[in-house]
C-alpha positions, 0 to 999 in steps of 0.5 A, a space after each residue: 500500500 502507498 503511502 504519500 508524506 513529506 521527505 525524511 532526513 532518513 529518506 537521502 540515499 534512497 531519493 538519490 537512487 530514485 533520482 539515477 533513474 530520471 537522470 543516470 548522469 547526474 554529477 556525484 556530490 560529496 558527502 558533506 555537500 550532499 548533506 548540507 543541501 539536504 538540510 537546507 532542502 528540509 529546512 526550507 518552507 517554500 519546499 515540499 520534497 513529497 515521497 511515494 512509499 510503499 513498505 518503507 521504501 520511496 518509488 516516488 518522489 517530486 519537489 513542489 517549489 512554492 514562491 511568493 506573488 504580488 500578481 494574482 491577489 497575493 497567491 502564491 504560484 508553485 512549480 513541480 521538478 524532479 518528478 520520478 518513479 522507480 522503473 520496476 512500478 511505472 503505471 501503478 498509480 504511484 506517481 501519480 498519488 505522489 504528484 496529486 499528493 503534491 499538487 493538494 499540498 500547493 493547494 493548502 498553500 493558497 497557490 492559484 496555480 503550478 507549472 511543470 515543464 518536462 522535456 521528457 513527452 518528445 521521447 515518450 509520450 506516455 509522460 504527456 498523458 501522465 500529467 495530463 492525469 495528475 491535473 496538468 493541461 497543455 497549452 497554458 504556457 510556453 515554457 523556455 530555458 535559459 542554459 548557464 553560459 558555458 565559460 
C-alpha cells in the first residue's frame, strides 16, 4: 500500500537512487555537500520534497517549489521538478498519488496555480498523458530555458 508524506532526513540515499533513474548522469556530490543541501532542502518552507512509499521504501518522489506573488491577489504560484518513479512500478498509480499528493499540498498553500515543464513527452509520450492525469493541461504556457553560459 502507498503511502504519500513529506521527505525524511532518513529518506537521502534512497531519493538519490530514485533520482539515477530520471537522470543516470547526474554529477556525484560529496558527502558533506550532499548533506548540507539536504538540510537546507528540509529546512526550507517554500519546499515540499513529497515521497511515494510503499513498505518503507520511496518509488516516488517530486519537489513542489512554492514562491511568493504580488500578481494574482497575493497567491502564491508553485512549480513541480524532479518528478520520478522507480522503473520496476511505472503505471501503478504511484506517481501519480505522489504528484496529486503534491499538487493538494500547493493547494493548502493558497497557490492559484503550478507549472511543470518536462522535456521528457518528445521521447515518450506516455509522460504527456501522465500529467495530463495528475491535473496538468497543455497549452497554458510556453515554457523556455535559459542554459548557464558555458565559460
Amino acid at each position: 500500500m502507498l503511502i504519500t508524506r513529506q521527505a525524511r532526513s532518513d529518506d537521502l540515499d534512497q531519493l538519490l537512487v530514485l533520482y539515477r533513474h530520471l537522470n543516470p548522469n547526474i554529477p556525484q556530490l560529496s558527502e558533506q555537500r550532499r548533506r548540507e543541501i539536504w538540510r537546507e532542502t528540509l529546512a526550507n518552507e517554500n519546499l515540499s520534497l513529497m515521497v511515494g512509499v510503499v513498505a518503507d521504501r520511496p518509488i516516488a518522489t517530486c519537489l513542489l517549489i512554492t514562491a511568493p506573488n504580488l500578481m494574482r491577489g497575493g497567491a502564491p504560484h508553485a512549480f513541480l521538478e524532479n518528478v520520478v518513479t522507480h522503473p520496476d512500478v511505472r503505471r501503478c498509480g504511484y506517481g501519480r498519488a505522489t504528484v496529486r499528493a503534491a499538487l493538494d499540498d500547493a493547494w493548502r498553500r493558497g497557490c492559484f496555480q503550478v507549472f511543470l515543464m518536462t522535456g521528457r513527452g518528445r521521447a515518450n509520450p506516455f509522460v504527456l498523458t501522465f500529467y495530463e492525469s495528475c491535473g496538468f493541461e497543455q497549452g497554458g504556457k510556453t515554457g523556455f530555458v535559459a542554459p548557464r553560459p558555458v565559460g
